[in-house]
KELOTOR-890197 format. One record per residue (C-alpha): residue in one letter; x, y, z. Coordinates in steps of 0.02 Angstrom, whole numbers, padded with zeros to 5 digits, always signed. Layout:
N
AXYZ ...
***
This chain:
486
X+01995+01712-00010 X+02130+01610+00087 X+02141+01420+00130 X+02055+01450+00291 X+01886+01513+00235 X+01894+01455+00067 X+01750+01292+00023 X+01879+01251-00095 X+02050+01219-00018 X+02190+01164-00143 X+02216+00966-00127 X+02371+00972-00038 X+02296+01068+00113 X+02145+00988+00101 X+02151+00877+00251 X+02233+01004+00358 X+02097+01162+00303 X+01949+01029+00366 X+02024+01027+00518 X+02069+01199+00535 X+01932+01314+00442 X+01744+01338+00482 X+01661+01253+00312 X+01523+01358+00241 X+01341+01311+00239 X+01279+01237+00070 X+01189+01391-00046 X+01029+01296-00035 X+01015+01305+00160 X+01105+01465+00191 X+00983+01547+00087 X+00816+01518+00171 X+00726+01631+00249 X+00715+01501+00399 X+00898+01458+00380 X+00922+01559+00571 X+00789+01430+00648 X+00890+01289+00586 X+01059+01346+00648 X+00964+01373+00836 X+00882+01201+00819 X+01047+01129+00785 X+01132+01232+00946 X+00968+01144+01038 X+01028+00968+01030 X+01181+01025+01140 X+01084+01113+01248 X+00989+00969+01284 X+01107+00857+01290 X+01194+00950+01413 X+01039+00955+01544 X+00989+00802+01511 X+01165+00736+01565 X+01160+00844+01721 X+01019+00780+01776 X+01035+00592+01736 X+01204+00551+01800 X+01181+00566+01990 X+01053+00419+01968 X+01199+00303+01932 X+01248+00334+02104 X+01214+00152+02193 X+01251+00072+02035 X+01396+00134+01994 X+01454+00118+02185 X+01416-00061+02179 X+01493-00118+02029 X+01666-00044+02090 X+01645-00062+02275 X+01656+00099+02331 X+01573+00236+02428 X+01461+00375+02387 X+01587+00513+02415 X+01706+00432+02293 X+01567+00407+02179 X+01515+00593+02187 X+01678+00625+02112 X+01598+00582+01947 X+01488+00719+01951 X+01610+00840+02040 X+01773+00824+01928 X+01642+00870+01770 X+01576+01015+01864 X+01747+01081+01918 X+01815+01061+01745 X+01666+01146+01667 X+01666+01309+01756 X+01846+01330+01737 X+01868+01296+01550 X+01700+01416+01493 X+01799+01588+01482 X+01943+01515+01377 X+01853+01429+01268 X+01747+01566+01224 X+01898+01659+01209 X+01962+01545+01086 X+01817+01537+00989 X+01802+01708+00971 X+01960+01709+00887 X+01988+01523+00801 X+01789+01506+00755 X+01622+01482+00863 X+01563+01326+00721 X+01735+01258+00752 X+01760+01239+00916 X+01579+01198+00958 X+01607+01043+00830 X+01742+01002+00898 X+01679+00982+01085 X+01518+00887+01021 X+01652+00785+00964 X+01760+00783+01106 X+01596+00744+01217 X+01521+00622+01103 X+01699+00507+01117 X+01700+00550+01285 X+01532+00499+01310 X+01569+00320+01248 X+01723+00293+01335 X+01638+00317+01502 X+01487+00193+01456 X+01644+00069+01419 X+01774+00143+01588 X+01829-00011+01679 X+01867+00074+01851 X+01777+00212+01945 X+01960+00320+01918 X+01956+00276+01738 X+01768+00351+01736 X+01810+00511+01819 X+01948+00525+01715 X+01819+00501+01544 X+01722+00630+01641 X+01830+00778+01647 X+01874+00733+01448 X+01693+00751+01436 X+01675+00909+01520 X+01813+01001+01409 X+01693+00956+01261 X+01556+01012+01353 X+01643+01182+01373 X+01686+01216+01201 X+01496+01166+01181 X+01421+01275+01307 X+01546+01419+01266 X+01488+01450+01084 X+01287+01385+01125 X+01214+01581+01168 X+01352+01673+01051 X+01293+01540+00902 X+01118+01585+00931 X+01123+01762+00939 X+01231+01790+00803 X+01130+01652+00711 X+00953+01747+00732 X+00922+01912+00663 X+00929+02054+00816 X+00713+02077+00826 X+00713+01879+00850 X+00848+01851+00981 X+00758+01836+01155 X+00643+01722+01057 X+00778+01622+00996 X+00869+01632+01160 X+00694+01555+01245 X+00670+01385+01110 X+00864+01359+01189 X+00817+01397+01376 X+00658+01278+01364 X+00772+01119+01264 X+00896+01137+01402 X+00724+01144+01515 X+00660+00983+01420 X+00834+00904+01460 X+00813+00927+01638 X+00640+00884+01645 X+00670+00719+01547 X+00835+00668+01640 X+00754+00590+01784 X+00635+00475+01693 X+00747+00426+01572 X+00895+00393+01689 X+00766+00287+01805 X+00724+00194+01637 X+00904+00164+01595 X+00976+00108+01757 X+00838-00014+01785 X+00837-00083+01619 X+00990-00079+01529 X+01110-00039+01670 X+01213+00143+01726 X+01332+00147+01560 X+01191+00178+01440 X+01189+00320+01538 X+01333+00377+01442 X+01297+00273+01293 X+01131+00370+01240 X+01233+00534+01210 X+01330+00448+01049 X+01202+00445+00947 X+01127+00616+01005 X+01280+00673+00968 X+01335+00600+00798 X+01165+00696+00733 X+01206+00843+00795 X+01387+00840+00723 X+01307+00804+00547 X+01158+00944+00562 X+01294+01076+00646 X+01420+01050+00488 X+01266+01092+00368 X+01171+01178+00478 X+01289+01318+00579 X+01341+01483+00503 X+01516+01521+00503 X+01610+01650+00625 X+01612+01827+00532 X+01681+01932+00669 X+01830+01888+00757 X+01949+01942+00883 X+02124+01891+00858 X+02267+01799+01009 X+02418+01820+00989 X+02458+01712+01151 X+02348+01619+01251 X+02336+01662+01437 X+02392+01503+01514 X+02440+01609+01660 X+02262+01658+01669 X+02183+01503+01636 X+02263+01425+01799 X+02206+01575+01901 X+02025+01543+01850 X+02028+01353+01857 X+02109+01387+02040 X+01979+01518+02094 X+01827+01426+02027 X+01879+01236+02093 X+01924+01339+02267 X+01763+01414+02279 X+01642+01272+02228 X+01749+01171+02334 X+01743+01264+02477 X+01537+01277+02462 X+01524+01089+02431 X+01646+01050+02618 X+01539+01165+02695 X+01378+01087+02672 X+01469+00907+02740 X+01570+00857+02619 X+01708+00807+02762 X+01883+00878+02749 X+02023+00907+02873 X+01998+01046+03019 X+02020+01224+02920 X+01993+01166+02759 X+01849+01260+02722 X+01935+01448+02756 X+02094+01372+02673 X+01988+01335+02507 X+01889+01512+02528 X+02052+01592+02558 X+02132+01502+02405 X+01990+01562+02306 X+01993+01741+02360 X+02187+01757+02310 X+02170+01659+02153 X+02021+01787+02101 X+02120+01955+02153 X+02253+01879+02059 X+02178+01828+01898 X+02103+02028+01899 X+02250+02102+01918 X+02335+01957+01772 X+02200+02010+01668 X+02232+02202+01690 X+02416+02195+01653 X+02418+02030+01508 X+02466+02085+01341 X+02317+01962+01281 X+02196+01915+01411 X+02096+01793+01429 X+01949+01902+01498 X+01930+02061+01438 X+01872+02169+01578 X+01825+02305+01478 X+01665+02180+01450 X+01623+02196+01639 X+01625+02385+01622 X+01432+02390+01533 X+01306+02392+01659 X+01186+02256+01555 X+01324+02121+01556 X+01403+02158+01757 X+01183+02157+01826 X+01139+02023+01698 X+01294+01914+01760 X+01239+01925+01944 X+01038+01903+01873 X+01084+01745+01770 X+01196+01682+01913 X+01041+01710+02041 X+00922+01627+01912 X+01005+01477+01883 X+01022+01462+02091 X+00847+01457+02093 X+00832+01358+01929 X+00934+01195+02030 X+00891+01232+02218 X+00742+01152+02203 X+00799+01004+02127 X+00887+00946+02284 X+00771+01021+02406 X+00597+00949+02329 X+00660+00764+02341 X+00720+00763+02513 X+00565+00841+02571 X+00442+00720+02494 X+00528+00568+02534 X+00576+00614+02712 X+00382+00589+02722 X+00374+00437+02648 X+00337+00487+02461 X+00420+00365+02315 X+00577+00443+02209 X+00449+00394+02053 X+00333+00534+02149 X+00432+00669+02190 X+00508+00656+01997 X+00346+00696+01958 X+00311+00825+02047 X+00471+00908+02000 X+00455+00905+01827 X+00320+01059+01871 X+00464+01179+01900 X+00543+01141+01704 X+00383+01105+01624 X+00332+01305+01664 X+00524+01360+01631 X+00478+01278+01465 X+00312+01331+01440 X+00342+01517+01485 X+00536+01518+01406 X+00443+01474+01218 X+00287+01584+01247 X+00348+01719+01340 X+00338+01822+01190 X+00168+01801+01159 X+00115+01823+01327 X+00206+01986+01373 X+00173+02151+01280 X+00292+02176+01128 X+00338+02355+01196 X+00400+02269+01362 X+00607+02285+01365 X+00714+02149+01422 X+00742+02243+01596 X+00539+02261+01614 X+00522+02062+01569 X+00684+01999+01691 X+00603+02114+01823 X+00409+02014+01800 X+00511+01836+01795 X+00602+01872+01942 X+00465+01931+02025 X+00357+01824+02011 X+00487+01669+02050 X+00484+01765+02218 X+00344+01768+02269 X+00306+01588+02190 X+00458+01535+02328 X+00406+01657+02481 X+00224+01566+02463 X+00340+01404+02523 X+00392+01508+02694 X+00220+01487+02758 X+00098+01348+02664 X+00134+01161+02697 X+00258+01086+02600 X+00138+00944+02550 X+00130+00900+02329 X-00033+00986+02334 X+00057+01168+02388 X+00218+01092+02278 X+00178+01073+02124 X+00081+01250+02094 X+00245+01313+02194 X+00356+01265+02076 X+00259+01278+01891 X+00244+01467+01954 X+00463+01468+01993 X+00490+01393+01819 X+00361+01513+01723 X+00434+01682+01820 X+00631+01597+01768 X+00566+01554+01596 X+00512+01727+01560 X+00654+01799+01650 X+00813+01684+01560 X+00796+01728+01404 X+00782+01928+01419 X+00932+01902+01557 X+01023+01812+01417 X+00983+01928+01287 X+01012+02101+01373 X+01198+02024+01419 X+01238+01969+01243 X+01165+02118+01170 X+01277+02227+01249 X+01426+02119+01180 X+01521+02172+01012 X+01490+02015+00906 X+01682+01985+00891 X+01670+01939+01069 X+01517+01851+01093 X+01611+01669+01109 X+01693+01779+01267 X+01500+01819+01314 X+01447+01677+01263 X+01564+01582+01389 X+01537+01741+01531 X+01356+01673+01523 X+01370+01486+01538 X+01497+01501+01680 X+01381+01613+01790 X+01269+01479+01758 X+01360+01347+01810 X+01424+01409+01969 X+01220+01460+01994 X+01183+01282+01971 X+01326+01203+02077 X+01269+01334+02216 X+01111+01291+02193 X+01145+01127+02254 X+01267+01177+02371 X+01179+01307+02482 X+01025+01194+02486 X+01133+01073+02543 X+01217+01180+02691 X+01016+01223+02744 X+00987+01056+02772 X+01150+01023+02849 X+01160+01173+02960 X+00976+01135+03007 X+01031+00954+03071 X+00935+00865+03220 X+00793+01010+03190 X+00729+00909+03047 X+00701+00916+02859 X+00575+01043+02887 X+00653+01157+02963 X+00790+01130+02837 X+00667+01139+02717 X+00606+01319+02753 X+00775+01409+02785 X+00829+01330+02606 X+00680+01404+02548 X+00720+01568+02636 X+00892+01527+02555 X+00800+01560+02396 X+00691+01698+02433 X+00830+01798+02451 X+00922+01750+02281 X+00759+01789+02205 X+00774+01946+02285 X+00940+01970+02208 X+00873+01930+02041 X+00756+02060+02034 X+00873+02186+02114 X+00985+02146+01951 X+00858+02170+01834 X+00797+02342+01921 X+00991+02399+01901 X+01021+02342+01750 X+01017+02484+01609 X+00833+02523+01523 X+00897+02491+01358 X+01039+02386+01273 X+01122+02426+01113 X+01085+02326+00960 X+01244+02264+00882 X+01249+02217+00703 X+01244+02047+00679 X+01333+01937+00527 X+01239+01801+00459 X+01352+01669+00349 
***
């Protein structure tokens, strides 16, 4: 056994093998039966962390805008420079945990966030805060890369989608929890404790994930990173979210919106063709080839659309009318209270003999028709709430199948690649989410929130559409890859 997977490095490369190698989990802990629940508990602090964040910081807003004296477009920066970095760092850092360690690198960007997290509570200008935030979102990505590959090659193969939903509903508890606690902060203790509370969320999870995590068994070796690659990603993702977010009003100079579609477009048929002809790339296209991962890409992409459309669209509607933000919170929280709910008991609730194609297909069904119901009832809390507890119980049952079909049609020396595959889908789901909802209300204009109210929701309709179309493609069966435990 060599220095880097050795728990007993020689004294001279001590120092340097903690930094480097994946430390094994003490005997005592990795040999209980259980010792699978407390690796996905551990992998459940980041995922709530990582909601909970999404959700909270866009209630700093006005106070962060005040304190530095600036508007809300600049402001939204914070938000969009996190975003941006996010989606483009996902595929290389699962690629780089796949071949350095999934433990490693998802230590190291709790890390990475957790120091990040501080330095924003502490940033002295709005510039220096957006600056904090992109180091934050780096950490986020080596998080959010390794979160679904550390699960499911954590839990043994019969327990995956069930493992896969405890994760879906604490990123669901995150969200639903963001609100209130942001309101809490921000009136109390002021926008930077915000930041603040993720230090000590995130010092515990460093400490349980060291103990806790299993090391990476299966691995698939670089011999060069794909730097080439990585900027052809970065430019077709930051294009592309870009051009959605000018589109719904974000104001930009005449053209800009084809010049940012069009900058997307070539960035994308030229990271394809990169990847095709790159000694090591840093997407291997081969993955895209099963049918379970390309349909469960496009389904996990569509149900995370649906997932954060709401989320803009329910608050605007309610206090248009009048309705306090305290209210409308409220009432939102139905959507990720049943995502919850349903994500955790799915299992119970659905026949054992149902596969994860026949369980994606009843989610995403029953999100639509949950969502068409808001096409023709009032859009009052009373048709709401029931609205959206039915959304989040058809996306609670349908994530974690979605999630678990994809993965388990990766090899496990690529699941940090999978792993990151998953989480990117999901974040350009969420930022479209909020984008197209936006660009319903916009488009709909002097014709009123309601009407932009029911094309967003038509908006929806069809992505829930999509969904299900995805799940009826998708293969009736995915093969079972042995799994490592360590």
């Amino acid at each position: 056994m060599d220095a880097r997977t050795s728990p007993h490095p020689s004294p001279r490369g001590r120092w340097p093998a903690l930094l480097v190698a994946e430390r094994r989990r003490p005997e005592r802990i990795r040999s209980r039966p259980d010792a699978w629940w407390l690796a996905v508990g551990t992998v459940c602090f980041g995922a709530f962390m990582g909601q909970l964040d999404a959700s909270i910081v866009t209630l700093t807003y006005g106070s962060v805008g005040g304190e530095f004296q600036t508007s809300l477009a600049a402001v939204e920066w914070v938000s969009l420079a996190y975003l941006l970095t996010l989606v483009a760092l996902l595929v290389p850092a699962g690629r780089l945990s796949d071949a350095h360690g999934r433990k490693l690198l998802y230590l190291y960007g709790f890390a990475v966030f957790t120091v990040a997290s501080a330095a924003c509570g502490l940033a002295p200008s709005l510039l220096a805060l957006v600056a904090f935030r992109v180091v934050q979102a780096a950490g986020a990505a080596m998080m959010q890369a390794n979160s679904v590959a550390l699960v499911t090659t954590s839990a043994p193969r019969e327990r995956m989608r069930t493992a896969l939903g405890v994760q879906a509903a604490a990123q669901a508890l995150g969200l639903a929890l963001g609100p209130t606690v942001g309101g809490v902060l921000v009136s109390t203790l002021g926008w930077r404790w915000v930041f603040g509370v993720n230090v000590p969320v995130g010092v515990i999870a460093l400490v349980g994930g060291h103990y806790l995590l299993p090391r990476t068994r299966a691995r698939t070796r670089v011999a060069r990173f794909d730097w080439a690659g990585l900027a052809l990603l970065a430019g077709a993702t930051t294009s592309a979210l870009m051009g959605v977010s000018a589109a719904s009003g974000l104001p930009v100079p005449g053209g800009g919106v084809a010049v940012l579609f069009a900058v997307a477009a070539a960035a994308g048929w030229g990271f394809v063709r990169r990847q095709r002809r790159a000694e090591a790339p840093l997407l291997d296209l081969a993955l895209l080839k099963a049918r379970a991962v390309t349909f469960g890409l496009v389904g996990a992409l569509s149900g995370y659309l649906v997932l954060f459309g709401p989320l803009v669209l329910v608050p605007v509607v309610l206090t248009a009318r009048g309705t306090s933000e305290l209210t409308a919170g409220l009432v939102l929280t139905a959507l990720p209270a049943g995502f919850a709910l349903a994500a955790t008991g799915g299992d119970r609730l659905l026949p054992r003999s149902l596969t994860d194609r026949g369980r994606c297909t009843a989610g995403a069904t029953v999100s639509l028709f949950a969502l068409a119901a808001l096409l023709i009832v009032p859009l009052t809390i009373a048709w709401l709430v029931p609205a959206l507890a039915l959304t989040g119980l058809g996306l609670g049952l349908f994530t974690p199948a979605n999630n678990a079909m994809i993965m388990g049609a990766v090899p496990a020396r690529s699941s940090g690649t999978g792993g990151g595959l998953v989480n990117m889908t999901r974040g350009l789901g969420t930022a479209l989410g909020v984008a197209l909802v936006t660009l319903a209300l916009h488009l709909a204009g002097s014709a009123g929130t309601q009407a932009g109210a029911r094309l967003a929701a038509a908006v929806l309709v069809a992505v829930s559409a999509v969904a299900v179309a995805s799940a009826r493609l998708s293969p009736r069966s995915s093969p079972a890859p042995s799994r490592s435990h360590a």
